[in-house]
mmCIF file of the C-alpha atoms, coordinates in Angstrom:
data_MODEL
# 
_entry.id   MODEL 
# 
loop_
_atom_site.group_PDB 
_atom_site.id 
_atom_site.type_symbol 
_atom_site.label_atom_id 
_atom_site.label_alt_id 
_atom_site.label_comp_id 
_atom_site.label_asym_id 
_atom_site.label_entity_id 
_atom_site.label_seq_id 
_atom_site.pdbx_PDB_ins_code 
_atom_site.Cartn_x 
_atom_site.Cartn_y 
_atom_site.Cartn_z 
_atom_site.occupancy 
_atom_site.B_iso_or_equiv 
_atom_site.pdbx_formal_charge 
_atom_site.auth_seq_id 
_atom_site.auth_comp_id 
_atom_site.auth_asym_id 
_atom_site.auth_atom_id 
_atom_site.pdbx_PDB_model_num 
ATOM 1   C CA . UNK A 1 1   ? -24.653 0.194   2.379   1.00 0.00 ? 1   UNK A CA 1 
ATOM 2   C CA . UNK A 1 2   ? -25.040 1.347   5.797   1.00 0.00 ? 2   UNK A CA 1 
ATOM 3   C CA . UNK A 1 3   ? -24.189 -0.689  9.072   1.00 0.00 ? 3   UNK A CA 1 
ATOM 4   C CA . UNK A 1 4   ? -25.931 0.326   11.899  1.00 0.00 ? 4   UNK A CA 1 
ATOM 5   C CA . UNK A 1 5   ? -22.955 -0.257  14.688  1.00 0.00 ? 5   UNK A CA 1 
ATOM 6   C CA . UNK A 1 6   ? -24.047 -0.854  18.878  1.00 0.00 ? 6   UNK A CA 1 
ATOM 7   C CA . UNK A 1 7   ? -21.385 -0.943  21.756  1.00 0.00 ? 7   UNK A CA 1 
ATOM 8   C CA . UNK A 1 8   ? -21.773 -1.443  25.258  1.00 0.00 ? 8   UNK A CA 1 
ATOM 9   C CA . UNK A 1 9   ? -19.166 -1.844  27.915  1.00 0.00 ? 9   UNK A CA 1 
ATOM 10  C CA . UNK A 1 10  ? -18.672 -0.409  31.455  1.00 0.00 ? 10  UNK A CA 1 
ATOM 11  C CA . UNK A 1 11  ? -18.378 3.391   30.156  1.00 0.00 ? 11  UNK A CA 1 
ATOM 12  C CA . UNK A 1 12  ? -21.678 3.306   28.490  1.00 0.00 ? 12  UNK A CA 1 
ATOM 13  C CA . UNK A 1 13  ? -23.421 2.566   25.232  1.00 0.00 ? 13  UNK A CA 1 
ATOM 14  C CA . UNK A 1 14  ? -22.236 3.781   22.155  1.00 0.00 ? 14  UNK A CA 1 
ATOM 15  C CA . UNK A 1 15  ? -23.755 3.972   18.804  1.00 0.00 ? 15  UNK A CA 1 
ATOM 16  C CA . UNK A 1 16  ? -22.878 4.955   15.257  1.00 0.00 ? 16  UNK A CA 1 
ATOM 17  C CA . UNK A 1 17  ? -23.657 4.506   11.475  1.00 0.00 ? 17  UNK A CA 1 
ATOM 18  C CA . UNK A 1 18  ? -20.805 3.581   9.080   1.00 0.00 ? 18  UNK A CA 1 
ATOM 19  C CA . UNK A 1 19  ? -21.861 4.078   5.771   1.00 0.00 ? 19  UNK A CA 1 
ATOM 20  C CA . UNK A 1 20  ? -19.916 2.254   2.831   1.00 0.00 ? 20  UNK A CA 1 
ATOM 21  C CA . UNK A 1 21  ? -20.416 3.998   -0.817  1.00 0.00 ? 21  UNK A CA 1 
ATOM 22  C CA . UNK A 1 22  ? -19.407 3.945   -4.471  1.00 0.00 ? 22  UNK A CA 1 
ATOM 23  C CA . UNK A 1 23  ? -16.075 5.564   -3.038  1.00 0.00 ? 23  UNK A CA 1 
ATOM 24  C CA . UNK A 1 24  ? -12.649 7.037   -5.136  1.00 0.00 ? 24  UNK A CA 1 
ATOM 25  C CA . UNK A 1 25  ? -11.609 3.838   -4.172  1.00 0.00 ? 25  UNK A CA 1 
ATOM 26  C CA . UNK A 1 26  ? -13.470 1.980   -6.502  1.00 0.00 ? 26  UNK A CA 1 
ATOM 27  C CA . UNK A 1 27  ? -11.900 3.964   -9.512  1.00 0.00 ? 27  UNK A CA 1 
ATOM 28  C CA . UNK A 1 28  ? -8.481  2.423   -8.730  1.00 0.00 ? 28  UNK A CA 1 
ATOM 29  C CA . UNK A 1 29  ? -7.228  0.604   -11.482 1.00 0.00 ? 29  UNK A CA 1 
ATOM 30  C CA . UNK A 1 30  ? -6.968  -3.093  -10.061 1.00 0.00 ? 30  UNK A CA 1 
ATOM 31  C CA . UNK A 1 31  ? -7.374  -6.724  -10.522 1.00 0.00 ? 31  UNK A CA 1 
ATOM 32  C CA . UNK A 1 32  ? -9.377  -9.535  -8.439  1.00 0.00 ? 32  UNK A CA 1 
ATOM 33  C CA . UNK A 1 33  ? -7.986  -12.330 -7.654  1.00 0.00 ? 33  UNK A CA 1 
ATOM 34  C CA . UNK A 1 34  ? -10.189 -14.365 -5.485  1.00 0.00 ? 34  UNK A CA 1 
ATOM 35  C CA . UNK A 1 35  ? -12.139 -12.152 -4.182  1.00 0.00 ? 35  UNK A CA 1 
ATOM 36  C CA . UNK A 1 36  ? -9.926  -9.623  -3.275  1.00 0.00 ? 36  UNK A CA 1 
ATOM 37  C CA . UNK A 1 37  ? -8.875  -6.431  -5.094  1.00 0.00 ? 37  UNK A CA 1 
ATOM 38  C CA . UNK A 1 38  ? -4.923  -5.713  -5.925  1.00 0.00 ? 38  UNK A CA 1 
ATOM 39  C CA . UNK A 1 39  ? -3.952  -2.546  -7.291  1.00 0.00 ? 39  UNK A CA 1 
ATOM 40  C CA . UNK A 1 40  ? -0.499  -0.492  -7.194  1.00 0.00 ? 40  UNK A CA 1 
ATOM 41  C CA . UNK A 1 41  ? 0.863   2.852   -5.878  1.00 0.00 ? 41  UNK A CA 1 
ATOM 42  C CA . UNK A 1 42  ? 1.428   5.038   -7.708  1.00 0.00 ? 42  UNK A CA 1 
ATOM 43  C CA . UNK A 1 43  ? -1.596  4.192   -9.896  1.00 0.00 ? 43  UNK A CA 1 
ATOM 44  C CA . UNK A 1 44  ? -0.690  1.723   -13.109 1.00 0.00 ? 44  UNK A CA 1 
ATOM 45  C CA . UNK A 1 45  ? -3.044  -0.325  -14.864 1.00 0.00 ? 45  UNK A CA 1 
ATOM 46  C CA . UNK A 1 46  ? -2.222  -4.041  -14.669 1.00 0.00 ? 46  UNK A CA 1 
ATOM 47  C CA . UNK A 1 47  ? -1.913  -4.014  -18.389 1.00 0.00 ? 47  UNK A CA 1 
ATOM 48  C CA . UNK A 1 48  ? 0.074   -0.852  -18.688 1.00 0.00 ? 48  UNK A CA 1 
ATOM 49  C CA . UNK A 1 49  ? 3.257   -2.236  -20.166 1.00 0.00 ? 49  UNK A CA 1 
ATOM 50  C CA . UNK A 1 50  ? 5.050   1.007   -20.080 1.00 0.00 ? 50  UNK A CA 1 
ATOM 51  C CA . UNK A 1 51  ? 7.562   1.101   -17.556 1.00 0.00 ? 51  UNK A CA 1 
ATOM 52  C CA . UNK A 1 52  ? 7.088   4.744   -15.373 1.00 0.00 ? 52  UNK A CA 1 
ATOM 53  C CA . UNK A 1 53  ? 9.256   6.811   -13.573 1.00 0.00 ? 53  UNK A CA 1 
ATOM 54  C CA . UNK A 1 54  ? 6.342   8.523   -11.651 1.00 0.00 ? 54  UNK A CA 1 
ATOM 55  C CA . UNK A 1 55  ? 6.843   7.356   -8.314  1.00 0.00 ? 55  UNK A CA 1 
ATOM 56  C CA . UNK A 1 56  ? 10.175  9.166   -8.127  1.00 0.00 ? 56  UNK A CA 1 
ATOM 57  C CA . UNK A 1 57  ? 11.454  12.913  -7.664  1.00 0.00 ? 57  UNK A CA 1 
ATOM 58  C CA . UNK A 1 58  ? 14.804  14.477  -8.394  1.00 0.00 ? 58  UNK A CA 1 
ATOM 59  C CA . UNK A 1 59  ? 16.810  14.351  -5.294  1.00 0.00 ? 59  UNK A CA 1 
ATOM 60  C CA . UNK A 1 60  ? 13.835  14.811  -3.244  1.00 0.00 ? 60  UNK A CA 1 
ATOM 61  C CA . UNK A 1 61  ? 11.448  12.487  -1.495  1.00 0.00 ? 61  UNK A CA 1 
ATOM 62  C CA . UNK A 1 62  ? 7.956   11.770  -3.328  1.00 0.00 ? 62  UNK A CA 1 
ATOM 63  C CA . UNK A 1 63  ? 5.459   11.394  -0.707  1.00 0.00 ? 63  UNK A CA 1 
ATOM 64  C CA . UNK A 1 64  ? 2.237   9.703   -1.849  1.00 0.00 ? 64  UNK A CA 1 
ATOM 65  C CA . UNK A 1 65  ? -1.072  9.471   0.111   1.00 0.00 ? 65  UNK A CA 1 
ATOM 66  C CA . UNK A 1 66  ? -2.519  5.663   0.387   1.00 0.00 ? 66  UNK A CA 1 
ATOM 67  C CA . UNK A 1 67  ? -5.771  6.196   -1.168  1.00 0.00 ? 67  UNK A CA 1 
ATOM 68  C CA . UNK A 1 68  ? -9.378  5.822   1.896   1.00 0.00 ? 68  UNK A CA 1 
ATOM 69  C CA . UNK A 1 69  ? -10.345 1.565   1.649   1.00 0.00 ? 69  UNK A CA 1 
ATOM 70  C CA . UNK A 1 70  ? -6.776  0.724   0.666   1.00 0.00 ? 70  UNK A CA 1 
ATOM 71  C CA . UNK A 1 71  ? -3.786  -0.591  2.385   1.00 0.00 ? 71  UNK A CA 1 
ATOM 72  C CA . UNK A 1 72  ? 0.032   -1.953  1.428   1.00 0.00 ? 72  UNK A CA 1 
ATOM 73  C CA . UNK A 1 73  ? -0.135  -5.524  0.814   1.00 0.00 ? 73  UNK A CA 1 
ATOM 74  C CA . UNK A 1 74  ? 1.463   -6.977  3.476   1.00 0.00 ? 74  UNK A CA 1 
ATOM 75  C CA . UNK A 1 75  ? 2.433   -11.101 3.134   1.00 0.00 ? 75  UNK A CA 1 
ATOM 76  C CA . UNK A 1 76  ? 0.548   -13.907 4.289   1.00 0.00 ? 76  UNK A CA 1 
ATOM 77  C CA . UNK A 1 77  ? -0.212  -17.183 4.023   1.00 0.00 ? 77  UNK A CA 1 
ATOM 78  C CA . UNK A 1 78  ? -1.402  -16.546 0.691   1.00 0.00 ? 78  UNK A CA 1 
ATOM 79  C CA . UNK A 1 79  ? 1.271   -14.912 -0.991  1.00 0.00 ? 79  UNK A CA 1 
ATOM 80  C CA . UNK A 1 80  ? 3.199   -17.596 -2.771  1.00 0.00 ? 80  UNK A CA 1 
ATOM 81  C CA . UNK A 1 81  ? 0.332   -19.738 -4.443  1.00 0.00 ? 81  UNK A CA 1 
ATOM 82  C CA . UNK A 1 82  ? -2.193  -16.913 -5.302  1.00 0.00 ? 82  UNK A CA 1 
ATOM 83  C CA . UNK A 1 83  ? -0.546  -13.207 -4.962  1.00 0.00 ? 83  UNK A CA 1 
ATOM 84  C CA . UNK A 1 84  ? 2.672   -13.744 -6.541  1.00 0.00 ? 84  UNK A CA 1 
ATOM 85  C CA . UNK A 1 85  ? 1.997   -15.836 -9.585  1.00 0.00 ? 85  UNK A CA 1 
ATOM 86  C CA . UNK A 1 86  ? -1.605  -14.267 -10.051 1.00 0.00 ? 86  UNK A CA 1 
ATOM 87  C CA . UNK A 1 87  ? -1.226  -10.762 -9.370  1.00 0.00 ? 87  UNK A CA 1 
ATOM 88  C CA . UNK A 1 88  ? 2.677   -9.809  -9.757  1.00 0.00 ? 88  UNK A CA 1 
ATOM 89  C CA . UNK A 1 89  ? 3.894   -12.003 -12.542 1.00 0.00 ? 89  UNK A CA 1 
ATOM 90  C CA . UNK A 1 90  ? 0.775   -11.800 -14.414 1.00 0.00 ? 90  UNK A CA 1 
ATOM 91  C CA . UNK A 1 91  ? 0.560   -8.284  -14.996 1.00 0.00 ? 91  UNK A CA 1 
ATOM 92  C CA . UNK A 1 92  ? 2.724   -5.303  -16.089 1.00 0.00 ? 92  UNK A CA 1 
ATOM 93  C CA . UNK A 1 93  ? 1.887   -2.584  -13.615 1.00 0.00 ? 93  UNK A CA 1 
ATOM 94  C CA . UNK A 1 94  ? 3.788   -0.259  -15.978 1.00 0.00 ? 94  UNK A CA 1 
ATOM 95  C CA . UNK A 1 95  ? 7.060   -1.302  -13.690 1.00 0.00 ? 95  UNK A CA 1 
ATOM 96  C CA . UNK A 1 96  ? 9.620   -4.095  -13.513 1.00 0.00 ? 96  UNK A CA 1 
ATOM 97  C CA . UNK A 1 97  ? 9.057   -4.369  -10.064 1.00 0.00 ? 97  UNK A CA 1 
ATOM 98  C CA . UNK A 1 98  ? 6.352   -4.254  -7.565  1.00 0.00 ? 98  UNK A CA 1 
ATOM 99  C CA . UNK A 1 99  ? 7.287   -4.220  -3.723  1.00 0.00 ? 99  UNK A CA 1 
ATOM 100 C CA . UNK A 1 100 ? 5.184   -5.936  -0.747  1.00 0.00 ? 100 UNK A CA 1 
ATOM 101 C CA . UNK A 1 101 ? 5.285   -5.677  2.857   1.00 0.00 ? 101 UNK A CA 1 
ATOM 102 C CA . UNK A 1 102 ? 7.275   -8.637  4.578   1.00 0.00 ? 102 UNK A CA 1 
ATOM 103 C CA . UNK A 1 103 ? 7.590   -7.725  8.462   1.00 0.00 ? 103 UNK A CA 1 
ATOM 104 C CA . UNK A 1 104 ? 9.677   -4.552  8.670   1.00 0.00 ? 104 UNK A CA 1 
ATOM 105 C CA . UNK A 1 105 ? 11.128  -5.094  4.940   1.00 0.00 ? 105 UNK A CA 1 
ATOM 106 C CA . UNK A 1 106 ? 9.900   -4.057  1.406   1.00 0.00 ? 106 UNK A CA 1 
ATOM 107 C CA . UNK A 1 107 ? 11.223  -6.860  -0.919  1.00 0.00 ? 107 UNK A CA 1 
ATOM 108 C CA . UNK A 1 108 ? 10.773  -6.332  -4.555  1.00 0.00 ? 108 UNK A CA 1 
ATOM 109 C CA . UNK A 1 109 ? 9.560   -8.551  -6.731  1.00 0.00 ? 109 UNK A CA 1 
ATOM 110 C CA . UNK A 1 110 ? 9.765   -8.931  -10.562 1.00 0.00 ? 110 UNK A CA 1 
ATOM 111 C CA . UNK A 1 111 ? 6.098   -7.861  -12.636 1.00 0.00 ? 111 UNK A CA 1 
ATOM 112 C CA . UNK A 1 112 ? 6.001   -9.513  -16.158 1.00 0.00 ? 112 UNK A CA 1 
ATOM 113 C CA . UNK A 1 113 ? 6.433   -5.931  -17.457 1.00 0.00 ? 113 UNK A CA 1 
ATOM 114 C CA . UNK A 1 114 ? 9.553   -8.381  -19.715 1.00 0.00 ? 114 UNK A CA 1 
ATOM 115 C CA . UNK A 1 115 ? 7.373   -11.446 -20.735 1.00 0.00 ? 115 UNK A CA 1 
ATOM 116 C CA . UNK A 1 116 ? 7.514   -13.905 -18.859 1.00 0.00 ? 116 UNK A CA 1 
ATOM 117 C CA . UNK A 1 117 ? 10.947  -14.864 -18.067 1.00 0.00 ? 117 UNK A CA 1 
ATOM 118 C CA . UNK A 1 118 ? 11.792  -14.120 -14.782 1.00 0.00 ? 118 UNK A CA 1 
ATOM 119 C CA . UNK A 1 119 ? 8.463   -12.885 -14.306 1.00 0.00 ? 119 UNK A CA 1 
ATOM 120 C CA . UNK A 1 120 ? 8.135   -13.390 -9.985  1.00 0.00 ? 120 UNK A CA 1 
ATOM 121 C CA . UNK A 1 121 ? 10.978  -13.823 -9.016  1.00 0.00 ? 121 UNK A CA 1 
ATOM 122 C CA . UNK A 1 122 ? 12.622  -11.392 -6.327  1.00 0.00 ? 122 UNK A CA 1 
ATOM 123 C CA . UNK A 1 123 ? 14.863  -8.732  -7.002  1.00 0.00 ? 123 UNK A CA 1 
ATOM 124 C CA . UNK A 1 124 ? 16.119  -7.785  -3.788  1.00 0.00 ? 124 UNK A CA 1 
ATOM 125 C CA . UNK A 1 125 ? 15.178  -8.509  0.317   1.00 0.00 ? 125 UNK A CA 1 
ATOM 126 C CA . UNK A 1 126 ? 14.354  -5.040  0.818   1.00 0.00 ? 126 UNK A CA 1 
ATOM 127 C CA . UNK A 1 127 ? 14.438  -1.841  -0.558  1.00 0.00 ? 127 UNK A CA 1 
ATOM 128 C CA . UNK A 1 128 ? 15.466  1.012   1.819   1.00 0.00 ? 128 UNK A CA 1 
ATOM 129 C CA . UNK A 1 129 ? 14.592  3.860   -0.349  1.00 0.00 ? 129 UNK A CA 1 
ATOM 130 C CA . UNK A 1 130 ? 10.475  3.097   0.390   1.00 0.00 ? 130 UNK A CA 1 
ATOM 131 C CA . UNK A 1 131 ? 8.598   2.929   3.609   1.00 0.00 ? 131 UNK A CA 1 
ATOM 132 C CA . UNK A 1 132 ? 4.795   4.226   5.468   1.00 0.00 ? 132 UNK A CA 1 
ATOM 133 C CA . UNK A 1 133 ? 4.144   6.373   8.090   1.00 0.00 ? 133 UNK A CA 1 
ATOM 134 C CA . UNK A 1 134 ? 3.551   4.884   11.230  1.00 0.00 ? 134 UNK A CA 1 
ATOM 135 C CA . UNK A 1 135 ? -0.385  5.347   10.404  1.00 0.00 ? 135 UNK A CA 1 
ATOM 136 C CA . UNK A 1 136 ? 0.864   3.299   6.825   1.00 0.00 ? 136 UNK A CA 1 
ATOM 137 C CA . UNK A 1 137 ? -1.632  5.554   5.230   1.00 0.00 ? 137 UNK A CA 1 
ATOM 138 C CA . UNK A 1 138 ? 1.222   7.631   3.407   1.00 0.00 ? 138 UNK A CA 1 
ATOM 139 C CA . UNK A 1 139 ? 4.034   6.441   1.919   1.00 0.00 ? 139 UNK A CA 1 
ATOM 140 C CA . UNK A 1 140 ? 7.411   7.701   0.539   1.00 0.00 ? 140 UNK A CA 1 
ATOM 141 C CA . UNK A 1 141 ? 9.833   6.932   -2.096  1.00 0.00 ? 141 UNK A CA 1 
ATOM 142 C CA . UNK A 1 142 ? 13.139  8.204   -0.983  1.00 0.00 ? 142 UNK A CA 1 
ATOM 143 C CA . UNK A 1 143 ? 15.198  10.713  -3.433  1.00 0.00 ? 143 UNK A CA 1 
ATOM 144 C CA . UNK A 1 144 ? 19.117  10.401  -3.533  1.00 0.00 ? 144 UNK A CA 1 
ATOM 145 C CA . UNK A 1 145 ? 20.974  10.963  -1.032  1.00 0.00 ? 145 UNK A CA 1 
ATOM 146 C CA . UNK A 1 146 ? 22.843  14.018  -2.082  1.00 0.00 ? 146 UNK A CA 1 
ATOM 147 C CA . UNK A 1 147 ? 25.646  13.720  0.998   1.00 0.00 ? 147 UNK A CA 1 
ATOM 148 C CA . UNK A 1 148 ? 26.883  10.405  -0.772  1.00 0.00 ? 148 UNK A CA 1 
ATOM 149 C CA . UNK A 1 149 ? 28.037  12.433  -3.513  1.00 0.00 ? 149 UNK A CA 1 
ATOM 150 C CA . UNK A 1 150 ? 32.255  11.387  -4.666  1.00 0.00 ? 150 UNK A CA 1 
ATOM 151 C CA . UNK A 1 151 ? 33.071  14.651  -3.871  1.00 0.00 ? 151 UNK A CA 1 
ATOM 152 C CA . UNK A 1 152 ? 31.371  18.091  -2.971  1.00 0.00 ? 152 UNK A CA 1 
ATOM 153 C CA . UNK A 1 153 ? 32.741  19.960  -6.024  1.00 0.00 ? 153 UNK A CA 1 
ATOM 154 C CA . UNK A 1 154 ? 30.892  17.383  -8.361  1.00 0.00 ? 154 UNK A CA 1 
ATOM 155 C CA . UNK A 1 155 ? 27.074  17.538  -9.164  1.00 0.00 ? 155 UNK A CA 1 
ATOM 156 C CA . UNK A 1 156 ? 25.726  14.731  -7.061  1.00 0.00 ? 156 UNK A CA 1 
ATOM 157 C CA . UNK A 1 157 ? 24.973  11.132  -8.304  1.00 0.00 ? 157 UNK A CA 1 
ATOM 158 C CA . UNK A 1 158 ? 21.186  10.636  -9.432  1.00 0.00 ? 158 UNK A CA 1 
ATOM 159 C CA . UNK A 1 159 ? 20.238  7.408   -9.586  1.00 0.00 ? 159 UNK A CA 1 
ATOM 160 C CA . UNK A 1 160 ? 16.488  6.525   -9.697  1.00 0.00 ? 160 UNK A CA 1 
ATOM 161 C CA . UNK A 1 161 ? 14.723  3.938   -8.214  1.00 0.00 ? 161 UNK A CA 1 
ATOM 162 C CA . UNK A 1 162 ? 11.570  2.462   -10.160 1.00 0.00 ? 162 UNK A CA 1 
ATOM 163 C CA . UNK A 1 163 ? 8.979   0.576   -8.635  1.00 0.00 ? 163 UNK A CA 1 
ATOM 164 C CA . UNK A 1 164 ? 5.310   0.283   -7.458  1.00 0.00 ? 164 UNK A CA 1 
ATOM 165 C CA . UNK A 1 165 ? 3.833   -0.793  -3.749  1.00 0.00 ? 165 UNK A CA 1 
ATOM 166 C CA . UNK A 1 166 ? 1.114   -3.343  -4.058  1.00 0.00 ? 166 UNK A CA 1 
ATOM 167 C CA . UNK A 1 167 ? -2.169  -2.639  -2.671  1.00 0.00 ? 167 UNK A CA 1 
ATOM 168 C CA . UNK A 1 168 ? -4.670  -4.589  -0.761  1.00 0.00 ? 168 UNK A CA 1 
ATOM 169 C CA . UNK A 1 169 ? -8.390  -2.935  -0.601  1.00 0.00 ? 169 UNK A CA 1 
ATOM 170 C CA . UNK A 1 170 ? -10.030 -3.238  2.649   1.00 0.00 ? 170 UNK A CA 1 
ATOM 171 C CA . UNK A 1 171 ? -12.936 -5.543  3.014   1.00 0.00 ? 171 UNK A CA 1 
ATOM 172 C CA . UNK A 1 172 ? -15.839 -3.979  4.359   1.00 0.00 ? 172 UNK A CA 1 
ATOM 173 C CA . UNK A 1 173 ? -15.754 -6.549  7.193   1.00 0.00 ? 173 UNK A CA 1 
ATOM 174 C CA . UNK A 1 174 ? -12.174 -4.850  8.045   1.00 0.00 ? 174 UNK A CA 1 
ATOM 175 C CA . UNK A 1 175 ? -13.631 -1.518  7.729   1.00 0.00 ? 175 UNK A CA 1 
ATOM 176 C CA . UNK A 1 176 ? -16.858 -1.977  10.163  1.00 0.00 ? 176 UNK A CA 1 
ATOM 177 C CA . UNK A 1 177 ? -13.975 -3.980  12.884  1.00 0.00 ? 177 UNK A CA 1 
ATOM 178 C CA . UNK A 1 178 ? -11.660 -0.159  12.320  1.00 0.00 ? 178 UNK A CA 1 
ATOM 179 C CA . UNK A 1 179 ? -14.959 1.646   12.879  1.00 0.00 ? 179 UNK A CA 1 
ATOM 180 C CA . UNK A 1 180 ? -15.968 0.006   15.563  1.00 0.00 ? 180 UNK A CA 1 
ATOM 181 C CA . UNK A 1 181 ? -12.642 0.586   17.328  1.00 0.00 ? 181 UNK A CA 1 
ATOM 182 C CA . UNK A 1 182 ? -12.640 4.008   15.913  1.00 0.00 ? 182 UNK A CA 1 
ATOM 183 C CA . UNK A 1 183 ? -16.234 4.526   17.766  1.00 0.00 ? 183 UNK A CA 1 
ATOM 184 C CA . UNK A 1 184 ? -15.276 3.064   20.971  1.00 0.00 ? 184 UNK A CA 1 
ATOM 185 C CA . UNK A 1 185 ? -12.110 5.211   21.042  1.00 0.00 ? 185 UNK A CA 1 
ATOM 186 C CA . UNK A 1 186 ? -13.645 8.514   20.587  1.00 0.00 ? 186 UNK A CA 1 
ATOM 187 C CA . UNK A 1 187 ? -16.430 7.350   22.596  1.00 0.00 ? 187 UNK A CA 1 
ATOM 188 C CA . UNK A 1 188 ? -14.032 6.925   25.553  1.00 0.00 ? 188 UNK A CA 1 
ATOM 189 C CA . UNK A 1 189 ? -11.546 9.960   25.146  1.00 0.00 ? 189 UNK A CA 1 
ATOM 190 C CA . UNK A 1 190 ? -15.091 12.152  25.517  1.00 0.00 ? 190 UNK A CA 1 
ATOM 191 C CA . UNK A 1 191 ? -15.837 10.134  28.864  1.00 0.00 ? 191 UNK A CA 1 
ATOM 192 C CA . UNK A 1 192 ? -12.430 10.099  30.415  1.00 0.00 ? 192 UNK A CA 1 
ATOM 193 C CA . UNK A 1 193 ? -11.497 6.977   29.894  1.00 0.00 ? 193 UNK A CA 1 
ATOM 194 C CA . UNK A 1 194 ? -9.372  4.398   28.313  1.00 0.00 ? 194 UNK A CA 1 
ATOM 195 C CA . UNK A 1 195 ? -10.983 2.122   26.651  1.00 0.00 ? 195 UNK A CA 1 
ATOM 196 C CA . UNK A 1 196 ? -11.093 -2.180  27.633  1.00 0.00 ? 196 UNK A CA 1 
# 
C-alpha cells in the first residue's frame, strides 16, 4: 500500500510517499485480539508453553532491538477487560510472566504458562531490571549486579530474571501520523527552521 502524503505550512510544501509492505513485522509470532496484533519480546509463540531463559545474559545486560511496526504495550483504557484476560492469561508466551508499560513502571503480570490458576494476576509493580531507550525502540534486560556480591572474595550471586515485554504493532494510521511528522521534520531542518 502506498500513501501519497501532502504538507503545507508557512516554510513551504512538502511531499512524500510512505509505502507500507509485507514487512519482517508480519512474521512475528502474535495474536489478534480485536483488531489489534499482540506479540512478545523476545519472540515466543503464544502457545509455546516452554518457559525460556532467552531474554537474559550472564551478568551482562541483553539488549534487544524492538522490531520496525512494533512498539511496548503501554496501558490504556483497554487493558483490564480485553488485554489482560485475552492476551496475557490466555496464552503461554513460553514465560510465567509478561511485563507492560504503566507510566514510568514495568509491572509484571502472570501468562497462563501454569494453567489457569493465577493466570493474570500481577506479580510485582515494577520490575527494575527492564527498561527502553529514550527512542523505546531498544530495550534491555538488566544482568546482575555483580557489586552486590556478599563479599568480593566470593563468585558473585546470579540470579536470573525471566520474562517477556508485550508488544503492540503499529496501525498503519499511527505509522502515516509518525511519517508525516517525520516528513515535516526533515523538511524543516533542510530549510532552517523549526517546525509549527
Amino acid at each position: 500500500m502506498v500513501y501519497d502524503v501532502w504538507g503545507s505550512s508557512v516554510l513551504g510544501t512538502l511531499h512524500g510517499d510512505l509505502r507500507v509492505t509485507n514487512s519482517p513485522a508480519r512474521s512475528v509470532p502474535s495474536v489478534t485480539v480485536a483488531r489489534r496484533d499482540y506479540a512478545v519480546l523476545p519472540f515466543a509463540k503464544p502457545s509455546d508453553e516452554t518457559i525460556g531463559m532467552d531474554m537474559v545474559k550472564a551478568f551482562d545486560d541483553h539488549w534487544i532491538e524492538i522490531p520496525p511496526g512494533w512498539k511496548a504495550y503501554e496501558v490504556g483504557e483497554e487493558f483490564e477487560e480485553l488485554v489482560l484476560p485475552k492476551v496475557i492469561a490466555a496464552h503461554s508466551w513460553g514465560t510465567d510472566m509478561v511485563m507492560v508499560r504503566r507510566g514510568k513502571k514495568w509491572p509484571g503480570w502472570r501468562t497462563g504458562i501454569q494453567g489457569g490458576e493465577g493466570a493474570g494476576r500481577r506479580l510485582c509493580s515494577h520490575v527494575d531490571w527492564f527498561e527502553t531507550d529514550p527512542a523505546g525502540r531498544r530495550c534491555v534486560f538488566r544482568g546482575e549486579d555483580t557489586q552486590r556480591a556478599p563479599s568480593k572474595k566470593l563468585d558473585p550471586l546470579w540470579q536470573s530474571f525471566g520474562g517477556r515485554v508485550l508488544l503492540e504493532r503499529i496501525s498503519e494510521e499511527e505509522q502515516l501520523q509518525i511519517f508525516k511528522a517525520l516528513l515535516l521534520s526533515e523538511a524543516s531542518a533542510l530549510w532552517g527552521r523549526s517546525p509549527s
